[in-house]
Chimera marker file (.cmm) of the C-alpha trace (Angstrom):
<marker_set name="trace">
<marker id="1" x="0.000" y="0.000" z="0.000" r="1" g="1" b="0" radius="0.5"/>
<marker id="2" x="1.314" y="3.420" z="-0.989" r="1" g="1" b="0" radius="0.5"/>
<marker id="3" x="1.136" y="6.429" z="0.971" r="1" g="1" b="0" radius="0.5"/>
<marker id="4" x="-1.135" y="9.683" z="-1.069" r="1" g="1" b="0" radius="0.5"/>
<marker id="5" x="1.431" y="11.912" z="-2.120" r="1" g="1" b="0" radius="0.5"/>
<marker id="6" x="1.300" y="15.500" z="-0.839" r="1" g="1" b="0" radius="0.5"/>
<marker id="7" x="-0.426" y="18.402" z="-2.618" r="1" g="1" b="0" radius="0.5"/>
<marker id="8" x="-0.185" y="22.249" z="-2.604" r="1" g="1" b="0" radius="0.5"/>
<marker id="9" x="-3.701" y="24.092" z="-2.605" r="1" g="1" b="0" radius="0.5"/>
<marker id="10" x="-3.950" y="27.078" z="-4.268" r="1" g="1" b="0" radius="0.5"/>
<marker id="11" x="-6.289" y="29.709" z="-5.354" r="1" g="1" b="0" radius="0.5"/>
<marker id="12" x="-9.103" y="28.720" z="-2.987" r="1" g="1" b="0" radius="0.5"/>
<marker id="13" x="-12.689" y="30.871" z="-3.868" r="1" g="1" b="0" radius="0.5"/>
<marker id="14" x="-15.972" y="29.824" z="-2.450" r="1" g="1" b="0" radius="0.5"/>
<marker id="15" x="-18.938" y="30.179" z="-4.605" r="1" g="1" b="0" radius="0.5"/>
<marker id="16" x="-21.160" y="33.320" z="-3.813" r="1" g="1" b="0" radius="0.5"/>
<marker id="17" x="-23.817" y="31.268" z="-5.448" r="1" g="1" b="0" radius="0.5"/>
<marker id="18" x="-24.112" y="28.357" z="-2.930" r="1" g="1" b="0" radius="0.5"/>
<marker id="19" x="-21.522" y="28.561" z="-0.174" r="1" g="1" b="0" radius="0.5"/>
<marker id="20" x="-21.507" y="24.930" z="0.643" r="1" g="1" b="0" radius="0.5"/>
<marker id="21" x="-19.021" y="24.903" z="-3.232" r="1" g="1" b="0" radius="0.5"/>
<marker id="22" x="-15.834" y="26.103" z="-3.765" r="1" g="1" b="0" radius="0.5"/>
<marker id="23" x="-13.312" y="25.746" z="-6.529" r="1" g="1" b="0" radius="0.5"/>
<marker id="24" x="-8.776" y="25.356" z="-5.864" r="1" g="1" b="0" radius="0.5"/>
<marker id="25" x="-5.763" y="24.570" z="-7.825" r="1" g="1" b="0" radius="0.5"/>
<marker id="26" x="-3.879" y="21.793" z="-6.895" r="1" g="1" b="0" radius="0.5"/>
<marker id="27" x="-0.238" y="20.820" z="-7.199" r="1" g="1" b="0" radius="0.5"/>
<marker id="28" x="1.729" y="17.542" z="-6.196" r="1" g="1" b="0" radius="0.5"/>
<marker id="29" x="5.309" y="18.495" z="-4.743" r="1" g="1" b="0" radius="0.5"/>
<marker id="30" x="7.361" y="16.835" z="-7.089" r="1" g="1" b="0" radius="0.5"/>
<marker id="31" x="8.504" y="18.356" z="-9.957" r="1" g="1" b="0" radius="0.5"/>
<marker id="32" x="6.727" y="16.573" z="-13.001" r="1" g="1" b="0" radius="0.5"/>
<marker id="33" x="2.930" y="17.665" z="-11.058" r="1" g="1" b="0" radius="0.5"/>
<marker id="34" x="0.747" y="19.195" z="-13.215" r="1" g="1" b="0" radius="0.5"/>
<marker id="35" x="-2.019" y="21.993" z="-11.648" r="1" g="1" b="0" radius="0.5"/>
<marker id="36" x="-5.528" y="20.409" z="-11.477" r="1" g="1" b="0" radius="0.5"/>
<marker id="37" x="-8.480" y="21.959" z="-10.923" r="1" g="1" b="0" radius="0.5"/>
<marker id="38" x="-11.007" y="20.934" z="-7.963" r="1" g="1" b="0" radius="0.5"/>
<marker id="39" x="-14.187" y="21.472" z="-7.232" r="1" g="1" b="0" radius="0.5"/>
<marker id="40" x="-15.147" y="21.063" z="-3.357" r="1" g="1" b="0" radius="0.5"/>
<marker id="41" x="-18.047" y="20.499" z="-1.335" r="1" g="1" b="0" radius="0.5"/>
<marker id="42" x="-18.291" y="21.540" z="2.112" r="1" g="1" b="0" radius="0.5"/>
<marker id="43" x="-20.062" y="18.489" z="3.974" r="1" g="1" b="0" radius="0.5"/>
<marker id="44" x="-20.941" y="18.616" z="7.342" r="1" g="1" b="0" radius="0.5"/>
<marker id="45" x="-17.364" y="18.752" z="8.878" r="1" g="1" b="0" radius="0.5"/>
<marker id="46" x="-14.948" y="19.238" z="6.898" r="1" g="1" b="0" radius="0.5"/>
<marker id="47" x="-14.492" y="20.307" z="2.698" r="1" g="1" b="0" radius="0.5"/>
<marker id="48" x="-14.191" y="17.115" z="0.115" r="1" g="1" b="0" radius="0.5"/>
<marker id="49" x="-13.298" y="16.903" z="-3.419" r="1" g="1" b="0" radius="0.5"/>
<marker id="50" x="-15.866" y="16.160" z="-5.526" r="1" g="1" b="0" radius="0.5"/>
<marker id="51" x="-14.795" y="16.743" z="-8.880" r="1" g="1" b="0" radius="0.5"/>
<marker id="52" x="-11.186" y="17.566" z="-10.344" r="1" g="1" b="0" radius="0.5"/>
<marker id="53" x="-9.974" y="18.032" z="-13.970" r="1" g="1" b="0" radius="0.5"/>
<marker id="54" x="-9.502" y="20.522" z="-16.493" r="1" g="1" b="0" radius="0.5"/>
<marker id="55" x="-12.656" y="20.879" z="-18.598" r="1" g="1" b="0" radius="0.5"/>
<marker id="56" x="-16.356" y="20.646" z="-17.489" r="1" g="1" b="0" radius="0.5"/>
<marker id="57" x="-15.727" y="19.957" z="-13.978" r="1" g="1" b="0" radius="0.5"/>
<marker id="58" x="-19.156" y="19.762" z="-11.861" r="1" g="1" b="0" radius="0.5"/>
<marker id="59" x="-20.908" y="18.802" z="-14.848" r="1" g="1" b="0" radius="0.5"/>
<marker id="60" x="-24.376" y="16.925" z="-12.965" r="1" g="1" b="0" radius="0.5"/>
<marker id="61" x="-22.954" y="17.997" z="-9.934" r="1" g="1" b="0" radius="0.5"/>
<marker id="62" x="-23.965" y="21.309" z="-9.177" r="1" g="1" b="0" radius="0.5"/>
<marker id="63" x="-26.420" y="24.081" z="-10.438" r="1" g="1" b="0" radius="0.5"/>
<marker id="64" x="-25.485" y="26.394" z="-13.180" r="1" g="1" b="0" radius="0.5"/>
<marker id="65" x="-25.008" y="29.251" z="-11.051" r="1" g="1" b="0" radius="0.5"/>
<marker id="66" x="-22.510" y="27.363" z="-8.987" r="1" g="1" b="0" radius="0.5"/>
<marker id="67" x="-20.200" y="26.577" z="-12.408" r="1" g="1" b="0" radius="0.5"/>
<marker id="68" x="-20.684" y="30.375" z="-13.965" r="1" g="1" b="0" radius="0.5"/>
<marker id="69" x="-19.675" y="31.536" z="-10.397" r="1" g="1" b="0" radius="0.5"/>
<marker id="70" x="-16.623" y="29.625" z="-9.766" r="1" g="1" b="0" radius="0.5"/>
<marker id="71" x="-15.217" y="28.124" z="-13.434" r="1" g="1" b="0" radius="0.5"/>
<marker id="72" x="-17.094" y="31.228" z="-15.620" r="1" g="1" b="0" radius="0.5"/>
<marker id="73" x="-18.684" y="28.690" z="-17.618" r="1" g="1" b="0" radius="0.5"/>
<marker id="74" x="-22.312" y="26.960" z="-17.798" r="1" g="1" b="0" radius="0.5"/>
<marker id="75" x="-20.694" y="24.893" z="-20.294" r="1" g="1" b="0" radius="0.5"/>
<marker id="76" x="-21.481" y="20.753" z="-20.051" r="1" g="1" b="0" radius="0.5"/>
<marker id="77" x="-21.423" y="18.248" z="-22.832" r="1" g="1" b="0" radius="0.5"/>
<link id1="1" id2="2" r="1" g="1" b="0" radius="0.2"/>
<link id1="2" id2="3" r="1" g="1" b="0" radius="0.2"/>
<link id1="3" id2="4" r="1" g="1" b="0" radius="0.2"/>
<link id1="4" id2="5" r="1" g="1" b="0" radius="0.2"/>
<link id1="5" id2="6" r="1" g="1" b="0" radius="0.2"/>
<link id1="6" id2="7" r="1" g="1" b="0" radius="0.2"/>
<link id1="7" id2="8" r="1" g="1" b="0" radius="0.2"/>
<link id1="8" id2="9" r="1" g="1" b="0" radius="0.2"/>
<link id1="9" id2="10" r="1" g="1" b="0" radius="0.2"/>
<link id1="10" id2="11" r="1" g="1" b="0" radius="0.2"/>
<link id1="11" id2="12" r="1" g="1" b="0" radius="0.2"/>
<link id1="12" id2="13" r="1" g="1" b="0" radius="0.2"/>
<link id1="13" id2="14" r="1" g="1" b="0" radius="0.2"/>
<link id1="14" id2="15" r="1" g="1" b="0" radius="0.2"/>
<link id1="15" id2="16" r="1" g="1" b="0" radius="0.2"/>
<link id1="16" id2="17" r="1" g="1" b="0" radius="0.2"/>
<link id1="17" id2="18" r="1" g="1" b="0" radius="0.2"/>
<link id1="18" id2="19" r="1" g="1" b="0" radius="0.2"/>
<link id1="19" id2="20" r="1" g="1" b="0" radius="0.2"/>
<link id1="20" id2="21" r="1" g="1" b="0" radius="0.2"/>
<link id1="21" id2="22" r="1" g="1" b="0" radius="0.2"/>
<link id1="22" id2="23" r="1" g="1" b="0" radius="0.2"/>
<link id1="23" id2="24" r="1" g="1" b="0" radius="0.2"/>
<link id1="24" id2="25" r="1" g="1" b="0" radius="0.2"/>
<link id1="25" id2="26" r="1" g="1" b="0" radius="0.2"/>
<link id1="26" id2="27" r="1" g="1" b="0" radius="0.2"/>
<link id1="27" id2="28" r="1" g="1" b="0" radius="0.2"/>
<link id1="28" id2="29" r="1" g="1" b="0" radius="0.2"/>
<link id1="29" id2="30" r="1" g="1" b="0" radius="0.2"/>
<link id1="30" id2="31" r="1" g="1" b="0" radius="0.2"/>
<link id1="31" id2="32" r="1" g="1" b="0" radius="0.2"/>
<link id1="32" id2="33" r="1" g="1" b="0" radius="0.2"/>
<link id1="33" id2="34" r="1" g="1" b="0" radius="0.2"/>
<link id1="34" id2="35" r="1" g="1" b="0" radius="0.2"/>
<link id1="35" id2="36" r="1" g="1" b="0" radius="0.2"/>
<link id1="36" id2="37" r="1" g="1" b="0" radius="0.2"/>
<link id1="37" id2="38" r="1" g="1" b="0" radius="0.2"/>
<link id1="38" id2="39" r="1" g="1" b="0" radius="0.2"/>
<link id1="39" id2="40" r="1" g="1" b="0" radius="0.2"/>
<link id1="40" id2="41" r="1" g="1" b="0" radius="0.2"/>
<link id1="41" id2="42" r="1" g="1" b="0" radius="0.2"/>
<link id1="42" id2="43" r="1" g="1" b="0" radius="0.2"/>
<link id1="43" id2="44" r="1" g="1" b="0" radius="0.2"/>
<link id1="44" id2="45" r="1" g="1" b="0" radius="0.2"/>
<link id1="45" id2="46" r="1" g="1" b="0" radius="0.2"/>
<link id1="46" id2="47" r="1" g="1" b="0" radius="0.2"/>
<link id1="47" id2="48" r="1" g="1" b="0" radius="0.2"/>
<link id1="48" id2="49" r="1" g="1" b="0" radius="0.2"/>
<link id1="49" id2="50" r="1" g="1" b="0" radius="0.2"/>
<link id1="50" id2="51" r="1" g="1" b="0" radius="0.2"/>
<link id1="51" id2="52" r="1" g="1" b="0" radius="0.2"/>
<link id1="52" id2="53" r="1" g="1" b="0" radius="0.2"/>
<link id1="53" id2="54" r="1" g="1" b="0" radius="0.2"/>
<link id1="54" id2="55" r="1" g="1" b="0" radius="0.2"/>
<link id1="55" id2="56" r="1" g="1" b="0" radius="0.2"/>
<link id1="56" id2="57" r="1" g="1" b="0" radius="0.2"/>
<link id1="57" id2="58" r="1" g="1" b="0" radius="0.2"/>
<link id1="58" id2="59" r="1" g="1" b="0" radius="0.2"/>
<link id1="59" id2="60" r="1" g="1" b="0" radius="0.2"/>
<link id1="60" id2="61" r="1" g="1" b="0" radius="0.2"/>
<link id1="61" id2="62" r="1" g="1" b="0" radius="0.2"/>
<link id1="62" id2="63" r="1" g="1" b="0" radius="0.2"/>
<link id1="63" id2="64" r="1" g="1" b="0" radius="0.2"/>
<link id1="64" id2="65" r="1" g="1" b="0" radius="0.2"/>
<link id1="65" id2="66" r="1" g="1" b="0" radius="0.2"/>
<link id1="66" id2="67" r="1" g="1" b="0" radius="0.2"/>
<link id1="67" id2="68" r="1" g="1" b="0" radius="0.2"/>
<link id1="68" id2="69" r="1" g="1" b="0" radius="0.2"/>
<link id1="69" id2="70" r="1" g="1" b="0" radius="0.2"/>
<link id1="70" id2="71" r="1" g="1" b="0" radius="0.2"/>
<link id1="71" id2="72" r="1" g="1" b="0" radius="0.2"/>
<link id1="72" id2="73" r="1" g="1" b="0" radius="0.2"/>
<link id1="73" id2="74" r="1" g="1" b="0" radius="0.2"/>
<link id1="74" id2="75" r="1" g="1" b="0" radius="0.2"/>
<link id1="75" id2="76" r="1" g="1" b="0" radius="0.2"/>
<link id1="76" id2="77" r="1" g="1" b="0" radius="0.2"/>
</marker_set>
């Protein structure tokens, strides 16, 4: 079993829209790590990821308002 390798969160902005949403940038350590985006949902304790990628992130997962607010886009296939 491997250990989860360590991430730096960036950019953190809670939607305005629905406050229990928010959208970060996230970066392994190592060199080669690529930035991801997240989406997160705030749950009754703590925030979880939800969603992460680069295009059409919370796609079925949240309301419109939610993606224009934090992604500026309404855009789903």
């Amino acid at each position: 079993m491997c250990c989860a390798e360590m991430v730096r969160v960036t950019h953190i902005r809670v939607s305005s829209a629905d406050r229990s949403f928010a959208s970060a940038q996230i970066q392994g350590l190592s060199k080669q790590s690529q930035v991801a985006e997240v989406l997160l949902w705030r749950g009754t304790k703590r925030w979880a990821v939800i969603d992460e990628g680069s295009d059409f992130l919370g796609c079925n997962l949240v309301v419109t308002a939610v993606r224009k607010d934090l992604f500026n886009t309404a855009l789903c296939p």
